[in-house]
C-alpha distance (Angstrom), angle and dihedral (degrees) to the residues before:
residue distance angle dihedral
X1 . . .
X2 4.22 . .
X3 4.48 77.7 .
X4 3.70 93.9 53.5
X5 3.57 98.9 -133.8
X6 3.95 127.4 -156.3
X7 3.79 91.7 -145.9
X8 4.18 131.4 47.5
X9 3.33 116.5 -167.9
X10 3.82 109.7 -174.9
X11 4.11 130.3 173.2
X12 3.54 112.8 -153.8
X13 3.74 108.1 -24.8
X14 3.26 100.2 165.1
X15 4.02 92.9 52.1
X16 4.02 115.3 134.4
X17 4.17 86.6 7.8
X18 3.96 118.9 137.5
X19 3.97 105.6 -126.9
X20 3.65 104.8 -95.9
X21 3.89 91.1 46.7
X22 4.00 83.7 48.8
X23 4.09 85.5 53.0
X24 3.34 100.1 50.5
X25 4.09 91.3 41.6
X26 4.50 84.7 56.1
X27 3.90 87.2 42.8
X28 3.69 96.2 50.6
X29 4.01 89.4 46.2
X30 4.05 87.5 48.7
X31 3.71 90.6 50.6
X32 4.06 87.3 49.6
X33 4.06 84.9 50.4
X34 3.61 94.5 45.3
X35 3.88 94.0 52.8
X36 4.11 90.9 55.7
X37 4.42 105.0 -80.3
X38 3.89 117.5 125.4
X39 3.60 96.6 -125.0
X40 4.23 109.6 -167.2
X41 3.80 111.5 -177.7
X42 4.03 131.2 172.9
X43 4.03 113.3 -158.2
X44 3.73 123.9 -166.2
X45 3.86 101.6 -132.6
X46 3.82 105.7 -23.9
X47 3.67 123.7 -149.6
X48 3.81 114.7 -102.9
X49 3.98 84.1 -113.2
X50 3.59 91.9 50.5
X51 3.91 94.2 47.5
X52 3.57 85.8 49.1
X53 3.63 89.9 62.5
X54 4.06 98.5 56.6
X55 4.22 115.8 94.2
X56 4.21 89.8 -152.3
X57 3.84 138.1 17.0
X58 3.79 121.7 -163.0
X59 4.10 109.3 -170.2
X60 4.07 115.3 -164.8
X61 3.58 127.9 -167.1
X62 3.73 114.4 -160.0
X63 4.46 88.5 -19.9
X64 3.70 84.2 -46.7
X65 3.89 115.9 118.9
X66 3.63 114.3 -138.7
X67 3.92 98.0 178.3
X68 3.36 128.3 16.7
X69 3.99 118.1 176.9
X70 3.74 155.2 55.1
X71 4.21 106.4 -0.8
X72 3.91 82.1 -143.0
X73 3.84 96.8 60.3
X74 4.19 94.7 37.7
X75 3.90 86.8 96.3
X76 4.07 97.8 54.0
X77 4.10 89.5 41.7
X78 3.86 100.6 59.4
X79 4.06 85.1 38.6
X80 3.83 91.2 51.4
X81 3.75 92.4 46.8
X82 4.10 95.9 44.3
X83 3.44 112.1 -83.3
X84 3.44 113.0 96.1
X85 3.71 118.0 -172.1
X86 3.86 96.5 -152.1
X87 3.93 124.8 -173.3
X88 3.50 96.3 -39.5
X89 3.25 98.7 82.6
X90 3.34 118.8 60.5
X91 4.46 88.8 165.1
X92 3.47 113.9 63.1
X93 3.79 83.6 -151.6
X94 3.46 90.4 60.4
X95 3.62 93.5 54.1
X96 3.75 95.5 47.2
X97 3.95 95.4 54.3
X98 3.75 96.2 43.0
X99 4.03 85.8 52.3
X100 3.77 89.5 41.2
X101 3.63 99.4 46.1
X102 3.75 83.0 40.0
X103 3.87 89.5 72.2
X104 4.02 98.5 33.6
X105 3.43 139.5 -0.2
X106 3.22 92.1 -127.1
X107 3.94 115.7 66.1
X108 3.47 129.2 116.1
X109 3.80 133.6 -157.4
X110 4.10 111.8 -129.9
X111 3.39 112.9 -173.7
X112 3.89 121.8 -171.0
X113 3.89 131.5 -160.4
X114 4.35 112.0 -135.2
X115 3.70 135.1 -170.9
């Protein structure tokens, strides 16, 4: 950060962190995002009010993206193309690695901040 850079690439950083340190991690990063840095994050299973927080998702199975777009329209995609999530899932990040990890073992859930 002392460098100022355009683009943050982080890997976990809210690994091992109690939820409202977690929050305030995501909100700092947003902040970053909304004042003109790139900021590209992957989560291991996000809280719902985390996920909530995140302007796009991109979900890859084995390097492949499966969705890439808003995180507030992931929901009504999968449901318009046949998979609909129904009540059980009440996190949309939830949904997206049980369908991901549902095809491979290998997919991960990259979610990325805009402005």
């Amino acid at each position: 950060m002392l460098v100022n850079p355009s683009l943050l690439l982080l890997d976990e950083p809210t690994s091992g962190l109690d939820s409202t340190t977690a929050q305030r991690i995501i909100a700092t990063l947003r902040g970053l995002a909304r004042g003109g840095r790139t900021v590209i994050t992957t989560i291991h299973q996000p809280s719902s009010r985390l996920y909530r927080m995140f302007d796009k998702v991109v979900v890859l199975c084995d390097g492949s993206p499966i969705y890439s777009g808003y995180a507030n329209r992931v929901m009504d995609y999968f449901s318009s193309i046949g998979y609909a999530p129904g009540f059980n899932y009440m996190n949309p990040a939830d949904f997206l690695l049980d369908l991901a990890n549902g095809k491979s073992s290998t997919c991960f859930l990259f979610l990325k901040f805009i402005f």
